[in-house]
N, C-alpha and C positions, 0 to 999 in steps of 0.2 A: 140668563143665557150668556151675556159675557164674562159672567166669573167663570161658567165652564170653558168658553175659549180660552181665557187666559190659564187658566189650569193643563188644558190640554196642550198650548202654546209651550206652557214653562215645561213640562214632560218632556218633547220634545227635541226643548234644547238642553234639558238635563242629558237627553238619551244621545246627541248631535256632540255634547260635549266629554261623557265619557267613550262614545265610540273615537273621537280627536286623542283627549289622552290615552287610552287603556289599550285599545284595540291593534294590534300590531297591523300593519296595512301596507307598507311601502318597504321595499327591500334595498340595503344599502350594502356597498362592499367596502370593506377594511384592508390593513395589510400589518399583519402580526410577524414577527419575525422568529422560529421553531427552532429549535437542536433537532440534528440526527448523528446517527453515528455512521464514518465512515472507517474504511480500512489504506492506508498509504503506505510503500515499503520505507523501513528504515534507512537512514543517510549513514552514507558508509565513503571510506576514500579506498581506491583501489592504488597500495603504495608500490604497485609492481611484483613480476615473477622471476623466477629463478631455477636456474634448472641443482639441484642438490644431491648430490652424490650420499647411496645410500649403505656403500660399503663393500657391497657383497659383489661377487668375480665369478665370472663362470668361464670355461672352456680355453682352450688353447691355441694359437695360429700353427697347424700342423706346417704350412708352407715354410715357416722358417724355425725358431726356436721352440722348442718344444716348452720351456719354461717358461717363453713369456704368455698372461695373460692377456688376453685380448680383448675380454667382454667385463659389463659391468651391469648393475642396477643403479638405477637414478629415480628420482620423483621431481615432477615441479611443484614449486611452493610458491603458494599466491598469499603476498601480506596486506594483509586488508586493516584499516584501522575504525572502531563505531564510532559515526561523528552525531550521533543521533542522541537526544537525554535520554533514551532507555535503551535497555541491553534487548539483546534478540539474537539469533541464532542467524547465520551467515552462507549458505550454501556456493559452493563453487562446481559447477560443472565441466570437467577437464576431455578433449576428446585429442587424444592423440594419433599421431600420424605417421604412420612407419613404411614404407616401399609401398604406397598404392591403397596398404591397409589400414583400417583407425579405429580403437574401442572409446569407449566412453566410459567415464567413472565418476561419481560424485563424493563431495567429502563437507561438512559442517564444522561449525564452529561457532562456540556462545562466548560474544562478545559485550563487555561491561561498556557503559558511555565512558568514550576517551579514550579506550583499550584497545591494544594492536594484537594482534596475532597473525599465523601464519597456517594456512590451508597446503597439508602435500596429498599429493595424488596418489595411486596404488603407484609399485614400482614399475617402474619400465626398462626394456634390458637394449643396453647401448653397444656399440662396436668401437673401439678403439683404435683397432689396425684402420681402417678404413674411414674414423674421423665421421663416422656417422649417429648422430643424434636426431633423433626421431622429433618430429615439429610436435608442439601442441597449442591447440586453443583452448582459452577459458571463457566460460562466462559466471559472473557471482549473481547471484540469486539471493537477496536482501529479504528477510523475514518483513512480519506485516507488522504495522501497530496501528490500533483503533481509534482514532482520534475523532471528538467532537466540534461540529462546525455548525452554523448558523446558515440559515436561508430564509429569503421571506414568501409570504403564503400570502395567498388572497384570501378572505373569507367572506361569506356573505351574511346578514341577518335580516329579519324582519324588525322597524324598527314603527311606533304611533308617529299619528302624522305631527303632533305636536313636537316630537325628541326630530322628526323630519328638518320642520323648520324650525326649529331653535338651532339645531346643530350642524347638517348638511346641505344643506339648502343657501 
């Protein structure tokens, strides 16, 4: 009769000892650190505007000479330079402003890393006699690029009570 306790005994702790290693039982949390991808506008320098004369004449001042001109077309021109390592496309939104009234226009531009260019607007038609140029504002609008970054996660696992206390514990 005592061989069978000790038989049933060692079962037991056979069964005591692989439910210790094997059996996953106790949940521990970690912290792994992931990629994802996100989207950030390209870096750009705004080198200033300008208002640029685009040639073309219209109409006459009847009040005094008949051959002087008096109107013109102009554009403003915004030079932008890409300070960003990749190229991307540059949008500038132009709204101009003339007696009370103002349109809005937009214009693009694919700039190379390092590379400057220069954004003009549709044309706008100026008055000369009277020294009036219509205001505008801009704003640029910097394309996107996708760039990969790093965060960390918590995660959790089940882990045997033995890897428990060996390792977190």
């Amino acid at each position: 009769m005592g061989k069978k306790i000790g038989i049933a005994v060692g079962v037991i702790i056979l069964v005591a000892a692989l439910v210790v290693c094997l059996v996953p039982l106790k949940t521990v949390a970690y912290t792994v650190v992931v990629d994802y991808q996100d989207t950030e506008p390209l870096s750009y320098k705004d080198m200033g505007a300008e208002i640029v004369s685009t040639g073309t004449v219209y109409g006459y001042d009847s009040s005094t000479d008949r051959n002087r001109i008096f109107g013109w077309t102009y554009a403003y021109a915004v030079e932008l330079k890409n300070t960003d390592e990749i190229a991307g496309t540059f949008t500038v939104q132009f709204e101009h402003i003339s007696g009370g009234a103002s349109f809005v226009d937009s214009q693009s531009i694919y700039l190379e890393p390092g590379e400057e260019g220069k954004v003009l607007s549709d044309n706008v038609r100026g008055c000369r006699v009277y020294e009036q140029i219509p205001g505008a504002k801009y704003e640029v609008i910097p394309g996107a690029k996708t760039v990969t970054k790093q965060r960390p996660e918590t995660r959790y696992k089940e882990v045997t009570l033995l890897d428990y206390f060996l390792h977190y514990y």
